[in-house]
C-alpha positions as CSV (number, residue, x, y, z in Angstrom):
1,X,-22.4,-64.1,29.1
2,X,-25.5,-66.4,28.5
3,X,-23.6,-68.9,26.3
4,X,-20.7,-69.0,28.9
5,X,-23.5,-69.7,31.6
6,X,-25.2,-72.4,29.0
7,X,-21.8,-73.9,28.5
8,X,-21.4,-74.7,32.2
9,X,-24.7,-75.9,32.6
10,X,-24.1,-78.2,29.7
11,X,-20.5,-79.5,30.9
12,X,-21.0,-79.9,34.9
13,X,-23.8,-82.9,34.8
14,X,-21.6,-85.1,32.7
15,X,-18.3,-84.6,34.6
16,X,-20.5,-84.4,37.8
17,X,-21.9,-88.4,36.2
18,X,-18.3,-89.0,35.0
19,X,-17.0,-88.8,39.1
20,X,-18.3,-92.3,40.2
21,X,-17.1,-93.8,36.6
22,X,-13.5,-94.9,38.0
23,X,-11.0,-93.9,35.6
24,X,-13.1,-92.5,32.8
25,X,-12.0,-89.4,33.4
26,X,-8.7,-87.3,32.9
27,X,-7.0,-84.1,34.0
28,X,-5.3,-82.3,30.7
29,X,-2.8,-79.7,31.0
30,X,-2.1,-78.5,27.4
31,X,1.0,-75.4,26.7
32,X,1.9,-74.2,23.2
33,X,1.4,-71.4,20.8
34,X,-1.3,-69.4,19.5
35,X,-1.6,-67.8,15.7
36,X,-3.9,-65.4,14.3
37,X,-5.5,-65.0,10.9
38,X,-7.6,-61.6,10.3
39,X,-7.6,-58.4,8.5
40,X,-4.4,-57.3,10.0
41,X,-1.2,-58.8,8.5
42,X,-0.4,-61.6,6.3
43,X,-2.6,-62.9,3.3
44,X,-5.7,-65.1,5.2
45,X,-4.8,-68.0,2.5
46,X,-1.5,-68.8,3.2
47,X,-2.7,-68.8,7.1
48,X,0.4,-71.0,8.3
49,X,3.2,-69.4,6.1
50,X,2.6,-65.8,6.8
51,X,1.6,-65.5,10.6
52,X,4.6,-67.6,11.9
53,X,6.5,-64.6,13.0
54,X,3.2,-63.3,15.0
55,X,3.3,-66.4,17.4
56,X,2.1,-66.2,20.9
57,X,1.5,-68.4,24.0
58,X,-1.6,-70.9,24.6
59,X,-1.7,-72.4,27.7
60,X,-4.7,-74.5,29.1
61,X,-6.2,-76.9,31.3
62,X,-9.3,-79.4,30.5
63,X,-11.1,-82.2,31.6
64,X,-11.9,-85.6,29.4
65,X,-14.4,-87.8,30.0
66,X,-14.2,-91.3,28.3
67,X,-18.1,-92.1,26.8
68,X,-16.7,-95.1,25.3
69,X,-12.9,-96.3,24.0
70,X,-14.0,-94.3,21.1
71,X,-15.4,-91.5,22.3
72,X,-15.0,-88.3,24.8
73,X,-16.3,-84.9,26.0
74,X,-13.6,-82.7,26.9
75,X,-14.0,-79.1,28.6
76,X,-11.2,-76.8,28.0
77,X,-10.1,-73.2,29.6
78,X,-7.4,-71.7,27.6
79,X,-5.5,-68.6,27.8
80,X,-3.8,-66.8,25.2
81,X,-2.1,-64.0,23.4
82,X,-2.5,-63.7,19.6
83,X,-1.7,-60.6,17.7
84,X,-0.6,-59.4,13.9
85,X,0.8,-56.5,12.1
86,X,1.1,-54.8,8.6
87,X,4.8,-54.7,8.6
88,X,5.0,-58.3,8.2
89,X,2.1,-58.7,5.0
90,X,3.1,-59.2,1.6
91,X,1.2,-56.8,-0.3
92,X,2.1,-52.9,-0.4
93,X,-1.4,-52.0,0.8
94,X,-1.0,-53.5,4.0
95,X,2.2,-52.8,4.7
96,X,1.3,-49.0,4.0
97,X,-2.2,-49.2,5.6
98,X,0.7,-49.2,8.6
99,X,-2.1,-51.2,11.1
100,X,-0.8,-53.5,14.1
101,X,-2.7,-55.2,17.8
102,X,-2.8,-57.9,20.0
103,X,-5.2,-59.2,21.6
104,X,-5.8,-61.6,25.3
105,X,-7.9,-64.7,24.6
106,X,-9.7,-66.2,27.6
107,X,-11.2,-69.5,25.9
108,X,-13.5,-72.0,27.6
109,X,-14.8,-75.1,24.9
110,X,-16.9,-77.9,25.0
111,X,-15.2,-80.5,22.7
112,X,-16.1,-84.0,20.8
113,X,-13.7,-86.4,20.5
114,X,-13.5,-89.4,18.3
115,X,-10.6,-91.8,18.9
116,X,-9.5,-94.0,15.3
117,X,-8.1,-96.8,17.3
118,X,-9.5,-98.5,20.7
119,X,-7.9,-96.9,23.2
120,X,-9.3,-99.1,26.3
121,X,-6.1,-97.7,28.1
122,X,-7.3,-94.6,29.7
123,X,-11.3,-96.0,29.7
124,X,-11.4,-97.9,32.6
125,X,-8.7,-101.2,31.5
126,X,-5.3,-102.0,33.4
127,X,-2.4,-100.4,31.7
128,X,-0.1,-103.4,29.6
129,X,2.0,-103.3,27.1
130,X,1.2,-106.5,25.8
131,X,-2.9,-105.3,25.4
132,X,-3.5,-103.5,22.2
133,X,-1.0,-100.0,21.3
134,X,0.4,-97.2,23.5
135,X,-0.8,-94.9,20.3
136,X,-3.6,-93.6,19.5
137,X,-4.7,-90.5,16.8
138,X,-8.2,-88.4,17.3
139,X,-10.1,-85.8,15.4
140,X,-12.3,-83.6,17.7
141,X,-14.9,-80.4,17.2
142,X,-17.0,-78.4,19.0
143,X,-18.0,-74.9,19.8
144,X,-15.9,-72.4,22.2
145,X,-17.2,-69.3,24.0
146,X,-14.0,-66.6,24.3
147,X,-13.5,-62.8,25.5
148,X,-10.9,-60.9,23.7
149,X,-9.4,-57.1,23.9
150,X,-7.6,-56.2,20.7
151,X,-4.8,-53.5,22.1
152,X,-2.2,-51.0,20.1
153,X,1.2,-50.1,21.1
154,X,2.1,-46.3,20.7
155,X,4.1,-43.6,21.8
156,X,5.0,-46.4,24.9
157,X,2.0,-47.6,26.2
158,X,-0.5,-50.5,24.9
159,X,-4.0,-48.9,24.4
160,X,-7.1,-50.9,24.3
161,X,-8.8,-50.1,20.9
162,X,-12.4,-51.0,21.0
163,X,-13.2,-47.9,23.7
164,X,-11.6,-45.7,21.0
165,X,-14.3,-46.2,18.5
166,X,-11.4,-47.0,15.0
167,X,-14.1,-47.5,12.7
168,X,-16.4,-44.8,14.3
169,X,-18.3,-47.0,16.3
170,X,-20.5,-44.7,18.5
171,X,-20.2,-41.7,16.2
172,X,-21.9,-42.8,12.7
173,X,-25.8,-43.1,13.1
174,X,-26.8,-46.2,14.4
175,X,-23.8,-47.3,15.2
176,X,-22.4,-49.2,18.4
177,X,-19.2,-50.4,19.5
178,X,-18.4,-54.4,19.1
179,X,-19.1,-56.7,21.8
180,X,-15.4,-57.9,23.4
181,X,-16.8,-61.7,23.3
182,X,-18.0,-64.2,20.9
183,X,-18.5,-67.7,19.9
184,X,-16.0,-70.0,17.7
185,X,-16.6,-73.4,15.9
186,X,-13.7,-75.4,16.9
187,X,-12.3,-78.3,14.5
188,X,-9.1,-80.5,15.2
189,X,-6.6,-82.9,15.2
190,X,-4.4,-84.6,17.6
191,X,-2.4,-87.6,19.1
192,X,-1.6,-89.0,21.9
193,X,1.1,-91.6,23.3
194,X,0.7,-93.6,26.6
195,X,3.6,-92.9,29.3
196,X,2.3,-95.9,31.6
197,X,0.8,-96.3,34.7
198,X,-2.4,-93.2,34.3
199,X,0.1,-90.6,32.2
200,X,-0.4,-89.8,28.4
201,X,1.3,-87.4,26.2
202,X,0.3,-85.8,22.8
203,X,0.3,-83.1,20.8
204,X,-2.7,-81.7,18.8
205,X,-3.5,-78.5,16.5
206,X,-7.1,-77.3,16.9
207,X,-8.2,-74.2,14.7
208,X,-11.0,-71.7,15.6
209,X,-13.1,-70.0,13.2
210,X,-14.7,-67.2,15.0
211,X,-18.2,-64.9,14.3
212,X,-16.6,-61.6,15.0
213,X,-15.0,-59.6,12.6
214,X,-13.3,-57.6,15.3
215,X,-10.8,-60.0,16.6
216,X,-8.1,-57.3,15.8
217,X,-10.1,-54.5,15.1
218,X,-10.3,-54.0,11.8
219,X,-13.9,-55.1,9.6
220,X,-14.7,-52.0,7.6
221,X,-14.0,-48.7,6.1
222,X,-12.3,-45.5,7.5
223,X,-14.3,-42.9,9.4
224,X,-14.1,-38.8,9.6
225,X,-10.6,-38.4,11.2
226,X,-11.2,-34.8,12.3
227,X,-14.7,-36.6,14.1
228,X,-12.7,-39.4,15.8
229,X,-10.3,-37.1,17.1
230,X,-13.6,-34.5,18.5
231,X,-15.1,-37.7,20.3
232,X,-12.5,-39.7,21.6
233,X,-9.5,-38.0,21.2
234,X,-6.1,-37.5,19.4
235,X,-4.9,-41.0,20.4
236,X,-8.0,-42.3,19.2
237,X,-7.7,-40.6,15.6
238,X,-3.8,-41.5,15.3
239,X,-4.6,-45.0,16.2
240,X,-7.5,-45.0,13.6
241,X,-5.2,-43.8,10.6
242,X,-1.5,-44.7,10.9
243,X,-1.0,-44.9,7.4
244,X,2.1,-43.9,5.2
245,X,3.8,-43.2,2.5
246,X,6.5,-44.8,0.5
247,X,9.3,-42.5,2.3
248,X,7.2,-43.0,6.4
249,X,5.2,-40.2,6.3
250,X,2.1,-39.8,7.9
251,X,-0.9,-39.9,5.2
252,X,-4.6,-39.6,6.1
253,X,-7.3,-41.7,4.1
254,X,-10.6,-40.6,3.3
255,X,-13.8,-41.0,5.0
256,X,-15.5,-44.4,3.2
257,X,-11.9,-46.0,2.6
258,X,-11.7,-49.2,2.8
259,X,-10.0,-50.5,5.9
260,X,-10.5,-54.2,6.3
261,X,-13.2,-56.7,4.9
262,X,-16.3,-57.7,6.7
263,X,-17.1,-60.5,4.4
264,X,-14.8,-63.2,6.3
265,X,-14.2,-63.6,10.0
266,X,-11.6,-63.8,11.9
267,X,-9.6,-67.0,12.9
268,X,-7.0,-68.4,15.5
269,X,-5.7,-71.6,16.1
270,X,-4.0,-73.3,18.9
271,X,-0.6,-76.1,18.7
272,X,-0.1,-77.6,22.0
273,X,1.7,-80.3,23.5
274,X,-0.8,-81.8,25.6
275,X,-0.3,-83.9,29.0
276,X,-3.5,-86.2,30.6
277,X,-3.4,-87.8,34.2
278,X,-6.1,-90.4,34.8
279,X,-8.2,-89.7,37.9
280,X,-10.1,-91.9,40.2
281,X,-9.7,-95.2,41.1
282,X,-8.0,-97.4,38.1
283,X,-10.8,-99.3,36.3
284,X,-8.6,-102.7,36.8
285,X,-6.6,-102.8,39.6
286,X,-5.6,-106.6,39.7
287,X,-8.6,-107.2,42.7
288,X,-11.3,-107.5,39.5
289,X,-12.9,-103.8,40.6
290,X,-14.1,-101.3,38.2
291,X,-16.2,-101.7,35.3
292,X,-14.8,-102.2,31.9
293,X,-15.8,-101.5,28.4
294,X,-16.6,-104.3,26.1
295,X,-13.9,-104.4,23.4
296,X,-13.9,-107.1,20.1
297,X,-11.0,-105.7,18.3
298,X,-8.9,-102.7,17.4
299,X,-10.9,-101.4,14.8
300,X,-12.8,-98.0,14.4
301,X,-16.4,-99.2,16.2
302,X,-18.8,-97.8,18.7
């Protein structure tokens, strides 16, 4: 909660500067996909190939300000559903190990943005065709601040898993359950093509590489069974274990087991189409108002 608050604190003085700055600044509405990589499904190398079948929605809005014709601060509030299952991995173990969630994302991201070509079009300069090109590519980073609530579906209903204590969490000494937020380093690419007049479209892939292990959750070994089901209940111990056999049947794993691996953290990423409106008077609108930026040519400068 105190990052979220820092984040806000951070992002409302410079869009709250960016208001009198004419068209410096943009309304984003981005809609996509979401993936997942984690403990739970595919291999976490081949992130791309095996979680395409685990595909969910990621839909957003965001705000850019234009620092310069090369660079931007966006703030960004996504929403969206990522999720993974054993059924679909490659290896036996998984597949046996029989584990499966999904999980809510509510995302909100303070980005960096660095344009490779001058794009004086949405910083404050009449739109022409004839001045300098419609497109324009961008890398961006930055850090996100996200809640999550990885669920399990059985016996017809969704349960939410972190209350049931998987991995023992409240029951082994010293032990506590996993906080439902976290933080995310957030590194990108996109582009973006000029409609006319204050519209843009683009599309642009931004991946997240999160510090919780509990994204789906799954991080360590396998507790007591018999003690899971004594604390939280026969849901909770099914949910823990649902591993099989070769033929489907129901096998148990022993206390210590390993479950999933704490050594890397948990990813997801985001592929949206993305669609910006300039706001605010235009910086040129043929009566010589508005202030522009000082431009010498097309090439990569601050």
């Amino acid at each position: 909660m105190k990052k979220g608050i820092f984040l806000l604190l951070v992002v409302l003085p410079l869009f709250s500067w960016g208001q009198g700055r004419q068209a410096r600044l943009e309304l984003v509405a981005m809609g996509g996909v979401s993936a997942y990589s984690g403990d739970v499904g595919g291999n976490q190398t081949k992130f791309l190939s095996d979680y395409m079948d685990n595909l969910g929605p990621a839909v957003g809005l965001g705000m850019r300000l234009h620092v310069t014709n090369f660079m931007a601060l966006r703030a960004n509030f996504n929403y969206a559903m990522v999720s993974g299952s054993d059924s679909l991995a490659n290896g036996a173990g998984r597949v046996g190990r029989n584990l499966s969630f999904r999980s809510p994302i509510y995302e909100g991201s303070l980005l960096f943005e660095i344009s490779l070509f001058n794009w004086k079009h949405l910083a404050g300069e009449k739109v022409n065709s004839t001045r300098g090109g419609r497109a324009n590519l961008y890398i961006f980073g930055g850090m996100s601040f996200f809640s999550f609530k990885p669920q399990a579906y059985y016996q017809g209903r969704w349960y939410d898993l972190q209350p049931l204590g998987t991995e023992g969490q409240g029951i082994k000494p010293a032990s506590s359950k996993y906080e439902l937020t976290s933080t995310a380093l957030v590194m990108g690419l996109g582009y973006r093509y000029l409609l006319g007049g204050r519209w843009s479209i683009g599309f642009e892939g931004g991946l997240r590489k999160t510090n919780t292990d509990y994204l789906d959750d799954v991080s360590k070994e396998y507790w007591d069974n018999g003690q899971i089901a004594a604390t939280y209940g026969n849901v909770a111990a099914a949910l823990a274990d649902r591993t099989i056999d070769e033929e489907g049947n129901s096998v148990l794993r022993p206390e210590g087991t390993q479950r999933g691996s704490s050594k890397v953290k948990d990813y997801f990423g985001f592929a949206q189409i993305t669609l910006a409106v300039k706001l605010g008077k235009d910086g040129n609108s043929g009566r010589g108002g508005g202030k522009r930026f000082k431009t010498r040519s097309r090439c990569f400068q601050f």
